[in-house]
C-alpha positions in Angstrom: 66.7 63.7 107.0 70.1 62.7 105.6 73.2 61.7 107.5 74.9 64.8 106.9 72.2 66.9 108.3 71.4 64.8 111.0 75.1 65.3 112.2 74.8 69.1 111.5 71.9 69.3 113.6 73.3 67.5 116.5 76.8 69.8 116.2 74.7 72.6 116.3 72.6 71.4 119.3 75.4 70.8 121.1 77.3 73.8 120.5 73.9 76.1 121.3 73.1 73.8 124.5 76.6 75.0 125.8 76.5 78.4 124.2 73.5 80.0 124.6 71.7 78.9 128.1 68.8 81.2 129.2 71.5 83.0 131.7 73.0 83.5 128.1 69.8 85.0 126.5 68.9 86.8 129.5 72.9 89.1 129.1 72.3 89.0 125.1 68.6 90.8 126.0 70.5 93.9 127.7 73.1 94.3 125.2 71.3 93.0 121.7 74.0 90.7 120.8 76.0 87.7 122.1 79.5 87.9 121.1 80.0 84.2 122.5 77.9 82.5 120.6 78.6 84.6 117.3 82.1 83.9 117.8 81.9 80.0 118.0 79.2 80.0 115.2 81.9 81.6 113.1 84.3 79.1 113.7 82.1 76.3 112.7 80.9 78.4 109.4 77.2 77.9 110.5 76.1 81.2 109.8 77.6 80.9 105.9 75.5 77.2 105.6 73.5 77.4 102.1 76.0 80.1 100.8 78.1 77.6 97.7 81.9 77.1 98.2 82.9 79.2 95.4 81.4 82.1 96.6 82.9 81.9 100.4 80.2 80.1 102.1 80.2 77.1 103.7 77.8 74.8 101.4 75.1 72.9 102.0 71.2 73.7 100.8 68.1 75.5 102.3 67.0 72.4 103.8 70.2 72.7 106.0 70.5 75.8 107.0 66.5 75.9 108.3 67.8 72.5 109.8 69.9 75.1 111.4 67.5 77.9 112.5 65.1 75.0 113.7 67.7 74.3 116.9 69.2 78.1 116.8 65.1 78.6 117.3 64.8 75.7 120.4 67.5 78.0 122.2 66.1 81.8 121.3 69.3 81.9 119.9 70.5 86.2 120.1 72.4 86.1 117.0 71.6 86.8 113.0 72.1 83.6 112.0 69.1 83.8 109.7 69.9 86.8 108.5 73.7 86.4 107.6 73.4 83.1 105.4 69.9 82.4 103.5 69.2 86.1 103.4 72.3 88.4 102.9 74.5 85.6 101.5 72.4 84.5 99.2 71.6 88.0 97.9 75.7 88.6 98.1 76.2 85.3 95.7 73.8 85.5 93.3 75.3 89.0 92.8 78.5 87.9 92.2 79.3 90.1 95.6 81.5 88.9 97.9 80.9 87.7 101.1 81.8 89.7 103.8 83.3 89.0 107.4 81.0 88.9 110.0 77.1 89.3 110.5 75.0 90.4 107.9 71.8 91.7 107.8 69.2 93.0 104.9 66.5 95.3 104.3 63.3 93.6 102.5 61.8 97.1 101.6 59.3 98.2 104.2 57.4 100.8 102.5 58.5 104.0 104.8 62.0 102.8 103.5 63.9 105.3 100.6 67.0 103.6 98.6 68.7 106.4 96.2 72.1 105.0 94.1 73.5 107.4 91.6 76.6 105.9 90.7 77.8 104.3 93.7 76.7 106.9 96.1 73.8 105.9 98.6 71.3 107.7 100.1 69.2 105.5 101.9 66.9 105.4 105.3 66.1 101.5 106.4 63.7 100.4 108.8 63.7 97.7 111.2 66.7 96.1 110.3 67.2 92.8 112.3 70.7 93.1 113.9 71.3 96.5 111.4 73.8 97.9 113.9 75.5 94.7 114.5 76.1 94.2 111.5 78.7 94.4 108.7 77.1 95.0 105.5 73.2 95.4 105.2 72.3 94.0 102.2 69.4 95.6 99.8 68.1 96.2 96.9 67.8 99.2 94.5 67.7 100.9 91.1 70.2 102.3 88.9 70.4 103.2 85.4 67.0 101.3 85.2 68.5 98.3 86.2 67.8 96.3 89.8 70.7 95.9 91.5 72.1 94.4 95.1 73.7 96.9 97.3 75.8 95.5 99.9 76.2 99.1 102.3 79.1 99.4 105.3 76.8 99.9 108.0 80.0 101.7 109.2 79.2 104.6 107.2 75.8 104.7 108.9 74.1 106.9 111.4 72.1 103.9 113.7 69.4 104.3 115.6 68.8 101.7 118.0 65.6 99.3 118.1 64.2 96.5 119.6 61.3 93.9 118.8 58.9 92.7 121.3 62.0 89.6 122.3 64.4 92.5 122.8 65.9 91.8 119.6 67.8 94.4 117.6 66.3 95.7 114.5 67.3 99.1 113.9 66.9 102.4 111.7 69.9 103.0 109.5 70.9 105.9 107.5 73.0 106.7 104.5 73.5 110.3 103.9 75.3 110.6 100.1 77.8 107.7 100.8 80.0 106.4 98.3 80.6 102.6 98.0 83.2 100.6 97.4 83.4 98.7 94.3 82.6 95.5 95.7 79.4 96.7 97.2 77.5 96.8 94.0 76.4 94.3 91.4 73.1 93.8 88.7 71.0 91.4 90.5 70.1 88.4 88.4 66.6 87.5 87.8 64.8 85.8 90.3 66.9 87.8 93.1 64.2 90.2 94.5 62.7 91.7 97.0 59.9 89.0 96.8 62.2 86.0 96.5 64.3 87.9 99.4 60.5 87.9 101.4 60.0 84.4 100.9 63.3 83.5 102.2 62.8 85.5 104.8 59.2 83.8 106.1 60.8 80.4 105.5 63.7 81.5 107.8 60.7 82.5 110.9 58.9 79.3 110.1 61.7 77.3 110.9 62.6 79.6 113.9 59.0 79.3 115.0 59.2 75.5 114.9 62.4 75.2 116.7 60.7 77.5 119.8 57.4 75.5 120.0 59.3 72.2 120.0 61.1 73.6 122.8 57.7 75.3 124.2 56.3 71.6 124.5 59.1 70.3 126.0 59.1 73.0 129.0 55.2 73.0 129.1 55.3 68.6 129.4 58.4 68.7 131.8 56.5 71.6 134.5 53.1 70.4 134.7 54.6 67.2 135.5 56.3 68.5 138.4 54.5 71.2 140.0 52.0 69.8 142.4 48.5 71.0 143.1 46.2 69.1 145.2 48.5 65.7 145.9 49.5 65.3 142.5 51.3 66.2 139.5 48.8 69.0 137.7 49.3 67.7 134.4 46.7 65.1 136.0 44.1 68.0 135.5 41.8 67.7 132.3 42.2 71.2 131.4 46.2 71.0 131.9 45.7 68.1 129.5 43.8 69.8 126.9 46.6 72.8 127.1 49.0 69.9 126.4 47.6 68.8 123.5 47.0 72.3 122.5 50.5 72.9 122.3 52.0 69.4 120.9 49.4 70.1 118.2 50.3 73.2 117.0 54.1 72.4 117.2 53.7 69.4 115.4 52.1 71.1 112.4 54.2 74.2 112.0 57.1 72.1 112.3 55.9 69.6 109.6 55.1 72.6 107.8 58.1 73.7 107.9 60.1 71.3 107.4 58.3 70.3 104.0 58.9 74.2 102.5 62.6 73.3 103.6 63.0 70.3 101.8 61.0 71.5 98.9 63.8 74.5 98.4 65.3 72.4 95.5 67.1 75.5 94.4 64.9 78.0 95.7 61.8 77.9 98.2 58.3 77.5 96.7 55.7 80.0 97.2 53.0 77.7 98.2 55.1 75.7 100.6 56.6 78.9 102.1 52.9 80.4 102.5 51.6 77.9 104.0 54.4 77.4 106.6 54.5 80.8 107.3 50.6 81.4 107.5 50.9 77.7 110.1 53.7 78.8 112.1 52.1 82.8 112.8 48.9 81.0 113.8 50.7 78.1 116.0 53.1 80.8 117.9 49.5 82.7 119.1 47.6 79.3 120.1 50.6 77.6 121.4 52.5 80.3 123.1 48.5 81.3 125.1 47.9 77.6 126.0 51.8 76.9 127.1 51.5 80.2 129.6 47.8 79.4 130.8 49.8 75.5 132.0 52.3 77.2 133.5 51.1 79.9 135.3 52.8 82.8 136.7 56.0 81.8 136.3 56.0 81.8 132.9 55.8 85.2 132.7 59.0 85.7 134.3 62.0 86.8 132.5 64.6 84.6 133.9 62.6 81.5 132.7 62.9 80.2 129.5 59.0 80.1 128.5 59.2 83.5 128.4 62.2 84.3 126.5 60.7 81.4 123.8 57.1 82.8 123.6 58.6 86.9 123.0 60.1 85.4 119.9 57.1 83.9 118.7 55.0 86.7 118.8 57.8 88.5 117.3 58.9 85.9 114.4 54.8 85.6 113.3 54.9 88.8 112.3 58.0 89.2 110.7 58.9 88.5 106.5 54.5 88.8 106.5 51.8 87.4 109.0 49.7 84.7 109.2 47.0 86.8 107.5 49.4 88.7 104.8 50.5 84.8 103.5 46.9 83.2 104.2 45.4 86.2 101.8 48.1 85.7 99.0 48.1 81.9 99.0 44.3 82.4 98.7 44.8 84.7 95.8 46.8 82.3 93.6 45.0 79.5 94.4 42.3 81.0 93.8 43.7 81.9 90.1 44.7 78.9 89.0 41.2 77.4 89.1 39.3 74.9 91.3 41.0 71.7 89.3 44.2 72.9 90.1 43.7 72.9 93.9 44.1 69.0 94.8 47.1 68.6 92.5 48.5 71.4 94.1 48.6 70.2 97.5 49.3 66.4 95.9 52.3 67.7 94.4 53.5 69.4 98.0 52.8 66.4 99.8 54.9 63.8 97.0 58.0 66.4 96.8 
């Protein structure tokens, strides 16, 4: 890790260590959002990190703003930082679009999803938006005049209707009923800016989460089964404490490497292969690790107020999220599988050199 991103993480764990506690989490969970920790985000322009200069972001690469989302994932951070930066912004950029104030949020095309641009007037019906009604601008993607373009649509001229994911999360059904846009709201995407490339982005983003919240998941799980006593002494004496231990160290040790080398891979733009693989490691870890760290813990991890809890919600929610385990495991398969056998050790060389 370089110097620069060293310091950026340690800023950022700081600022989320003082800013988002799990009291904090536990308010953000009734009311979707914490306007705390949005605000002082915004004043250190993490959420724009990975958007370029010239286009109103903050700098940096993709390798630093999943250094980012790793620690925003540690603390089960209630804000779209994910969302606003490597997703929208980069969407918003490429476009020549620019950047809003404020959250931003995007729509990767779920397939019960309509986009309709004549013009600039939108008639649309989004899905599951993460953070849709907290948002600005939800960014997506549509046709017109045979040509893809980038919409970036004022959810203030949306009807919302409130959702949640399993970690109380917002991701909500928007509506656009024959809305014109503003002229800055529309541009020809360039090639390469997709709804695939906006997928990939999107796993990458989870991945990192997921690594952040098992790193933290191991920490908890180490630090309670050396406290709580059973029988005279500390249960993580047990042998089947011990093999939940490992369990969970395991697991969080290879989605995070995983991770971490699709991150530093992103030189533009995040590989498919490394992504897949991440993604496909990080759904799988969040269902071991998140079973074994609850089984070592006990009741009380089931409790809201305690962090396990609020960790392990977003776990199972992130795995499933930008594609599954399965979805990435099947088409990582697939193009392996069509480049030829001789192509599969040099594949994975060339990952581990990078």
């Amino acid at each position: 890790m370089s110097d620069d991103r060293t310091m950026l993480t340690e800023v950022a764990t700081g600022l989320f260590g003082d800013r988002c506690t799990p009291e904090d989490v536990v308010a953000a969970e009734a009311t979707g959002w914490s306007e705390r920790l949005w605000g002082a985000l915004s004043e250190s322009g993490f959420p724009a990190v990975s958007v370029p200069e010239e286009a109103g972001g903050s700098g940096g690469d993709v390798a630093d703003a999943c250094a980012l989302l790793t620690v925003a994932g540690r603390f089960a951070a209630p804000v779209p930082l994910a969302e606003t930066g490597l997703l929208a912004g980069w969407a918003l950029a490429a476009a020549g679009l620019e950047l809003p104030e404020g959250p931003l949020s995007v729509a990767v095309g779920r397939p019960e999803d309509t986009v309709r641009l004549t013009g600039r007037r939108l008639t649309a019906r989004l899905s599951r938006v993460p953070w849709g009604g907290r948002s600005t601008r939800v960014v997506a993607f549509a046709e017109s005049g045979g040509q893809r373009v980038v919409v970036s649509a004022p959810t203030a001229a949306a009807s919302v209707t409130p959702g949640r994911n399993l970690a109380a999360e917002p991701r909500d059904t928007l509506v656009w009923d024959d809305v014109e846009l503003p002229e800055d709201a529309v541009a020809p995407a360039p090639d390469g800016v997709d709804r695939a490339a906006l997928r990939l982005r999107g796993a990458l983003a989870r991945s990192a989460q997921i690594a952040g919240a098992l790193a933290r998941v191991t920490e908890l799980s180490v630090r309670y089964t050396g406290e709580r006593q059973q029988f005279g002494r500390p249960v993580a004496r047990f042998q089947a404490v011990q093999a939940h231990l490992v369990t969970i160290a395991e697991e969080a040790q290879l989605a995070g490497l995983a991770a971490q080398v699709a991150a530093m891979n992103a030189r533009p733009d995040p590989s498919f292969d490394d992504v897949a693989a991440a993604k496909a490691a990080a759904g799988e870890a969040a269902t071991v690790a998140a079973r074994a760290a609850h089984q070592a813990h006990g009741a009380i991890g089931m409790t809201k107020e305690y962090e396990l809890g609020q960790l392990t919600r977003r776990l199972w929610s992130w795995r499933d999220e930008f594609g599954g385990e399965r979805y990435w495991s099947r088409e990582l398969g697939r193009r392996l599988a069509a480049e030829g056998a001789d192509a599969l050790w040099p594949s994975i060389a060339k990952g581990l050199a990078a």
